[in-house]
Backbone bond lengths (Angstrom), bond angles and torsions (degrees), N, CA, C in turn:
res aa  C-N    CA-C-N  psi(-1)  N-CA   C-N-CA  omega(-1)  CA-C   N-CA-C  phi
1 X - - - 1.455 - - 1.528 110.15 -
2 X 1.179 132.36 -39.86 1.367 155.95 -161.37 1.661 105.02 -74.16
3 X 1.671 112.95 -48.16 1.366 130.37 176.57 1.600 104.93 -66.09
4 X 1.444 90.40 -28.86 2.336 90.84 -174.77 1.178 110.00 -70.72
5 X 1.726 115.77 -45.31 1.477 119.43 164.44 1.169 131.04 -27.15
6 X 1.256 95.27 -79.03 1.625 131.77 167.69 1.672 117.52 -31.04
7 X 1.457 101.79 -45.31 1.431 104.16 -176.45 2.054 112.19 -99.35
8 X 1.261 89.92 -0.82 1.443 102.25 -177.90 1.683 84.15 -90.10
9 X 1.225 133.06 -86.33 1.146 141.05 -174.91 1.802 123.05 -23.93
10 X 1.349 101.47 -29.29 1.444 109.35 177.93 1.694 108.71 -97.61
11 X 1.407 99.43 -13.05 1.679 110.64 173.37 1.527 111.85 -74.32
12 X 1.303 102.16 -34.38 1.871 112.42 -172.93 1.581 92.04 -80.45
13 X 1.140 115.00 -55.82 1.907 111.73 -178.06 1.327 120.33 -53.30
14 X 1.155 126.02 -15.65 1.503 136.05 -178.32 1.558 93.42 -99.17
15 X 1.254 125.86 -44.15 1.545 115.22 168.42 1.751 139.29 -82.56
16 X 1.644 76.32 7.70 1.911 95.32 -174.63 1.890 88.95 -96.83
17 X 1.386 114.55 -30.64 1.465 97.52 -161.53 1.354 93.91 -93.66
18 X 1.813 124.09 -24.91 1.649 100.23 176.34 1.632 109.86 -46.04
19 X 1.198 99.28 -48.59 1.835 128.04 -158.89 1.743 85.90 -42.05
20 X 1.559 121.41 -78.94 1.404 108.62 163.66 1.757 139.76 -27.55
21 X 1.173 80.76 -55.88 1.631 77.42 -174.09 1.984 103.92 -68.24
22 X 0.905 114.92 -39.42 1.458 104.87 152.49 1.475 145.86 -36.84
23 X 1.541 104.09 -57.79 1.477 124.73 126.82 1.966 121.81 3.14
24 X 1.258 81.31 -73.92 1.342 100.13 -147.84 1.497 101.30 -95.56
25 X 1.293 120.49 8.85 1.477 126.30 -177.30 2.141 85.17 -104.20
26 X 0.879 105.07 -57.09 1.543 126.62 -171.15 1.394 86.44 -45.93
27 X 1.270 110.31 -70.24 1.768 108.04 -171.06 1.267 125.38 -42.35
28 X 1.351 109.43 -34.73 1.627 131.80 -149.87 2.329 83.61 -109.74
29 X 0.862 105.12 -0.40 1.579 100.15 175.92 1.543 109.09 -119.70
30 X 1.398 119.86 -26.76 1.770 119.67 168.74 1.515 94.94 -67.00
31 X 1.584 121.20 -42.61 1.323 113.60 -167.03 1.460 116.99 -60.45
32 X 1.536 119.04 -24.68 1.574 123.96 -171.85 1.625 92.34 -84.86
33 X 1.323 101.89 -39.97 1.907 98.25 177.87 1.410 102.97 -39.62
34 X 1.246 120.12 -66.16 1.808 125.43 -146.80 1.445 82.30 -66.48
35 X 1.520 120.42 -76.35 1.964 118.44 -161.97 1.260 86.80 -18.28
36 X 2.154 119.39 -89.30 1.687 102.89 -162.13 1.188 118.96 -37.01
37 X 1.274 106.35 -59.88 2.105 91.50 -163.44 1.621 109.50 -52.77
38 X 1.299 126.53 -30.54 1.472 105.49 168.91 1.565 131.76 -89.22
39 X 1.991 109.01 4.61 1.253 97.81 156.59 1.533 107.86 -82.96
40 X 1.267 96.41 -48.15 1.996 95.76 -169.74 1.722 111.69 -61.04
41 X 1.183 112.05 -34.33 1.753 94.32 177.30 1.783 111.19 -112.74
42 X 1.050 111.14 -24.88 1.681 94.20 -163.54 1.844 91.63 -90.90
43 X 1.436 123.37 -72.84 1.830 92.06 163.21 1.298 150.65 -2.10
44 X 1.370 123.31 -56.30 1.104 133.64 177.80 1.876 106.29 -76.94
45 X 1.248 106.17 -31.75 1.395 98.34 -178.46 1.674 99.20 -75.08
46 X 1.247 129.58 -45.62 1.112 127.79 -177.36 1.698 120.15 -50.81
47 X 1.271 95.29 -34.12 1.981 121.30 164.56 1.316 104.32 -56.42
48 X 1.308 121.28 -41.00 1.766 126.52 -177.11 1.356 110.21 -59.26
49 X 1.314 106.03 -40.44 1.680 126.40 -171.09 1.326 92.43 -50.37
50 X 0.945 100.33 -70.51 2.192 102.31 -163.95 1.708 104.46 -81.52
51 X 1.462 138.92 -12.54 0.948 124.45 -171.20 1.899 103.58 -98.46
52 X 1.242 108.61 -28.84 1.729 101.49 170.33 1.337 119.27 -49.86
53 X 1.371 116.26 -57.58 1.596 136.28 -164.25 1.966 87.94 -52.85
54 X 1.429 109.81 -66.14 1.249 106.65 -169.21 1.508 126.89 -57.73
55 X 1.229 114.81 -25.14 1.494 146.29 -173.30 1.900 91.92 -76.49
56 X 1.167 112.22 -71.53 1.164 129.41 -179.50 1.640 112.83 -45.33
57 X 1.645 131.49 -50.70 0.915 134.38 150.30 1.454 108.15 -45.47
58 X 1.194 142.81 -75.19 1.440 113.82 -162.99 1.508 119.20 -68.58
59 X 1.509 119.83 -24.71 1.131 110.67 -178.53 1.190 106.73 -67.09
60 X 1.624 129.24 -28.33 2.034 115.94 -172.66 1.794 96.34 -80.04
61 X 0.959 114.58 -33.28 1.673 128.84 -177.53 1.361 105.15 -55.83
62 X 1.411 135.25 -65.50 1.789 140.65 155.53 1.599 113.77 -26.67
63 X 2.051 105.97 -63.34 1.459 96.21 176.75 1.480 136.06 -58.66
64 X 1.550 106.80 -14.29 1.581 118.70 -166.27 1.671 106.25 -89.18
65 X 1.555 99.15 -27.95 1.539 102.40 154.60 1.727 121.91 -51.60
66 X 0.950 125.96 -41.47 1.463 116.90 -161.07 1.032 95.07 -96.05
């Protein structure tokens, strides 16, 4: 009875650390998700910030010419 334990118990520990290392691949792969989405979208919007104003100045600056 003692050996069934025993071998049940070392059966769950071998399936507790896949369960982690699974875990921890998942974790370590949402984490590469977020980096891109905040180089590819929140950067570039932040790029918008300073490139309208300047954009915007020459375009009223051109019309006041004509």
């Amino acid at each position: 009875m003692d050996e069934q334990i025993l071998k049940k118990i070392e059966e769950q520990e071998k399936k507790l650390n896949d369960i982690y290392r699974s875990v921890e691949k998942t974790r370590k792969y949402f984490l590469i998700i977020l980096i891109i989405t905040v180089v590819a979208v929140i950067f570039p919007l932040i790029g918008l910030i300073f490139a309208i104003p300047s954009f915007l100045d020459v375009y009223s600056g051109s019309s006041l010419g004509l």
